[in-house]
C-alpha positions as CSV (number, residue, x, y, z in Angstrom):
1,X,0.0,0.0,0.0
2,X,1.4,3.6,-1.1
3,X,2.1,6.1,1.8
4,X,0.4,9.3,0.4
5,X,2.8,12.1,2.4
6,X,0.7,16.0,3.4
7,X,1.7,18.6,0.6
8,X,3.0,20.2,4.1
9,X,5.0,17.7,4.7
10,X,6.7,17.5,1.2
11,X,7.2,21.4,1.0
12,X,9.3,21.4,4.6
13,X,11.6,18.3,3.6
14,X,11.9,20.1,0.5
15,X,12.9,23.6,2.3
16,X,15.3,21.4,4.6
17,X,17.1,19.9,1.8
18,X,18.0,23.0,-0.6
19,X,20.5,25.3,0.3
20,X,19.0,28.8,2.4
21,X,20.1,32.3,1.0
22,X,21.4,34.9,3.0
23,X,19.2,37.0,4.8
24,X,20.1,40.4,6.8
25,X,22.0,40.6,9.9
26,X,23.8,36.9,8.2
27,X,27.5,36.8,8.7
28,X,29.3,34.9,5.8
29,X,32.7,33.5,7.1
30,X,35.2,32.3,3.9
31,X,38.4,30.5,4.6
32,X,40.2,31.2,0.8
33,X,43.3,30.2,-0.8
34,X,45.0,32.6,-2.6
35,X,47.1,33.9,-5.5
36,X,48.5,37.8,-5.3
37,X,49.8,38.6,-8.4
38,X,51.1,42.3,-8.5
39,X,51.0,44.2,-12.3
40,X,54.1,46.3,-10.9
41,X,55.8,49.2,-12.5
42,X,58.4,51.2,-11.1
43,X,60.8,54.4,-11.9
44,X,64.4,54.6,-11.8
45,X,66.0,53.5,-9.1
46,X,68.1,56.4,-8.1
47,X,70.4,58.3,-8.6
48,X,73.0,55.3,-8.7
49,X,71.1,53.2,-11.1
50,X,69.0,55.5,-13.7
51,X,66.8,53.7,-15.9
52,X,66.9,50.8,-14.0
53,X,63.1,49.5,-12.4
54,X,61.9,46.9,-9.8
55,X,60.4,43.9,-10.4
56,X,57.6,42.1,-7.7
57,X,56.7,38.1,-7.5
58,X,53.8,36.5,-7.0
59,X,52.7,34.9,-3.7
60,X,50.0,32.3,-2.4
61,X,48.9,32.2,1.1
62,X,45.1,31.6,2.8
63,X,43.1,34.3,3.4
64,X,40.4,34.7,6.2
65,X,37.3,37.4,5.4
66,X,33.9,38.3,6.9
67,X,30.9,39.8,5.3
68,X,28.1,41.2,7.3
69,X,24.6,41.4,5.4
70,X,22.7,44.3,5.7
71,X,19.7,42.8,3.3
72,X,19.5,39.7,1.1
73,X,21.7,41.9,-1.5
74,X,23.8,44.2,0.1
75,X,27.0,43.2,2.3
76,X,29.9,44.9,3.8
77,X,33.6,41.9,3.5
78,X,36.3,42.7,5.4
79,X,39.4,41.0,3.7
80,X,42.1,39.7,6.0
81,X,45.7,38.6,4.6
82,X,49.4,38.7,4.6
83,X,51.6,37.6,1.6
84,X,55.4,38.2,1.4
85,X,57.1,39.7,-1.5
86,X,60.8,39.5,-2.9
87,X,61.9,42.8,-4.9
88,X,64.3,42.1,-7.7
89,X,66.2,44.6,-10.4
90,X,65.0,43.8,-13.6
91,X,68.1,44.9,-15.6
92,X,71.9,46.6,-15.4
93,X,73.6,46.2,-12.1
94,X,70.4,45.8,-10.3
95,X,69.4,43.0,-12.3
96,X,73.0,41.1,-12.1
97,X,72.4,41.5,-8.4
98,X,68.9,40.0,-8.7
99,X,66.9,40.0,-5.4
100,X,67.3,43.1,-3.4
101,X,64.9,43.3,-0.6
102,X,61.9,41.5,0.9
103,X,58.4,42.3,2.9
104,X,55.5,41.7,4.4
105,X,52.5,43.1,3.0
106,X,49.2,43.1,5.1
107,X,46.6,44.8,2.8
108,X,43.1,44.7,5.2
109,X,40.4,45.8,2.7
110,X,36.8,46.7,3.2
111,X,34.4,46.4,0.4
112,X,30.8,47.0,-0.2
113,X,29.3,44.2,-1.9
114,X,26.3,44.0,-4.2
115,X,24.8,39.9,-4.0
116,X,23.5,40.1,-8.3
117,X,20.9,36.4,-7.2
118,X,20.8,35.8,-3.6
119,X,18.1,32.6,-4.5
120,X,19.7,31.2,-7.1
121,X,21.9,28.0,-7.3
122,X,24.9,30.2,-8.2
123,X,25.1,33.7,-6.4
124,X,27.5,36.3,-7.7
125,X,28.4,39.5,-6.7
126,X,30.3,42.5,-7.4
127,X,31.8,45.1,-4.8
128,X,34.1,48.1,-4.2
129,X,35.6,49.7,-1.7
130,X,38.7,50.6,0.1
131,X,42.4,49.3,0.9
132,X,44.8,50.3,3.7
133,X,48.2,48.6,3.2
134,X,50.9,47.8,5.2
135,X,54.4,46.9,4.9
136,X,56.7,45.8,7.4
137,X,59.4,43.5,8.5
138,X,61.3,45.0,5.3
139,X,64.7,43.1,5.0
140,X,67.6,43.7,2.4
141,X,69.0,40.5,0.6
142,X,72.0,39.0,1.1
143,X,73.0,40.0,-2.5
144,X,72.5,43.5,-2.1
145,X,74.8,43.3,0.9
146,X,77.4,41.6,-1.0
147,X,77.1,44.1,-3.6
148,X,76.6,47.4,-1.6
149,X,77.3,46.5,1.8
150,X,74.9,46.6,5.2
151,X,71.4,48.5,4.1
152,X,68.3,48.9,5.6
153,X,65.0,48.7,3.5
154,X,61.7,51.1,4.1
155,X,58.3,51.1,1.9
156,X,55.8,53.6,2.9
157,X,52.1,52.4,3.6
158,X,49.3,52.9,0.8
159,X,45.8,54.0,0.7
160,X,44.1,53.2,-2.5
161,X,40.5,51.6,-3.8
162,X,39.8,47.9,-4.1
163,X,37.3,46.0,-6.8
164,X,35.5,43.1,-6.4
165,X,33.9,40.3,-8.2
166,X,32.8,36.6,-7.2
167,X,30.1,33.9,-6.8
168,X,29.0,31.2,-4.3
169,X,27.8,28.2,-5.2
170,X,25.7,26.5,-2.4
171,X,26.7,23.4,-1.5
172,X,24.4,22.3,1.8
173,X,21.9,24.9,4.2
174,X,24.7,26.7,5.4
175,X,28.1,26.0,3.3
176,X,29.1,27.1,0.2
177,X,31.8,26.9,-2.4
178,X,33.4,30.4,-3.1
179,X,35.4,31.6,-5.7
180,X,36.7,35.4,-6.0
181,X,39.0,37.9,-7.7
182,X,40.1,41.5,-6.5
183,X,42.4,44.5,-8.5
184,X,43.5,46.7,-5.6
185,X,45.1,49.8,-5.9
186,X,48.7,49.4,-3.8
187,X,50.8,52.5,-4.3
188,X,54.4,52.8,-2.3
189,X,57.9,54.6,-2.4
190,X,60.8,52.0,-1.3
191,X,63.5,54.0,0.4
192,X,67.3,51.8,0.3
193,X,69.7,53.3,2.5
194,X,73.4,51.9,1.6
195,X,76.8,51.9,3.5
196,X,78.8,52.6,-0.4
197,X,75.8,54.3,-2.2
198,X,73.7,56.8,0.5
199,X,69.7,56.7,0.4
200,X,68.1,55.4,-2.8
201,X,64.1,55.5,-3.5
202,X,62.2,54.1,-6.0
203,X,58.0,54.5,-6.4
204,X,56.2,51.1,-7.1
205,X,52.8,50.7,-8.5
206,X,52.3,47.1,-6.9
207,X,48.5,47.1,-8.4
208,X,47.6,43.5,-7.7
209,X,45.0,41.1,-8.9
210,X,44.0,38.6,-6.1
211,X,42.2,35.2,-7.4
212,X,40.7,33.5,-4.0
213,X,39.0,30.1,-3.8
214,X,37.7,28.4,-0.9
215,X,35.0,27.4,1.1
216,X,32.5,29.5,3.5
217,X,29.9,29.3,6.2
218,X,27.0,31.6,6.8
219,X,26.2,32.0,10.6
């Protein structure tokens, strides 16, 4: 004999089973791996190497952010990392000496986001907002101490804008595959000061695009 389930019944296991949007006062928690990749350019470094510009790697590290909900389509992130960077010469003497310095860069970043499909089965979103960046723990290379003798390396903090753009994709009620990528607006002046060559200063655009993927929780 066939069980004949109440409509009610079959709506709520439904509801149970599919994955809830966010609603206001929600707080989205992402754990993301990611990839900083700076679109550097530099000027001279100077006045002992004209012409000659810095180059900036790429790093991967895991990122932590938060975004609070104000409705079903509007959010506030807060973007929590730290990735550290090697500065090399790309040409001339600077380039024969190769790396020159290394730092930590902790870039917190607030952005206002706009959620495009909070329903649907994929939810992007765009946002902008602004970037406070911060360098420390600046340390010249071994290299550039070989070459110039003992120097000490300073890069002056940044404010710039931050852009957004991402999508989750439900997984469960309350989990959720993320997948993001930022352009954020780093701006600093490295200052070198050398035992055989005085101060030297060079401005760097570091500019980078950050491509995060990862998982999150809404709470």
């Amino acid at each position: 004999m066939k069980r004949i389930w109440p409509l009610g019944l079959i709506a709520a296991a439904a509801m149970a089973a599919a994955p809830a949007h966010a609603e206001q006062g929600d707080l989205l928690v992402r754990l993301r791996g990611i990839v900083v990749a700076p679109n550097e350019s530099s000027g001279s470094i100077g006045p002992s190497f004209p012409g000659e510009k810095v180059k900036v790697n790429d790093a991967v590290m895991p990122e932590l952010d938060f975004t609070y909900m104000f409705t079903k389509h509007v959010g506030a992130e807060l973007i929590l990392a730290t990735t550290k960077h090697h500065v090399s010469g790309r040409s001339g003497t600077t380039g024969s000496i190769g790396r020159l310095a290394s730092s930590w860069v902790l870039p917190p970043t607030l952005t206002l986001q706009y959620h495009i499909l909070p329903d649907g089965p994929i939810r992007p979103y765009v946002g902008a907002g602004v970037n406070y960046t911060i360098f420390y723990s600046e340390k010249a290379s071994g290299a550039l101490e070989d070459a110039v003798g003992k120097s000490k390396v300073g890069l002056k903090d940044s404010v710039g804008y931050a852009l957004q753009a991402g999508v989750d994709v439900p997984v469960g009620k309350r989990t959720f595959v993320n997948f993001d990528v930022k352009y954020i607006d780093i701006r600093t002046k490295a200052t070198i000061d050398t035992a055989a060559l005085g101060t030297e200063r060079v401005r760097v655009h570091l500019d980078p695009l950050v491509f995060g993927m990862g998982f999150g929780m809404r709470f």
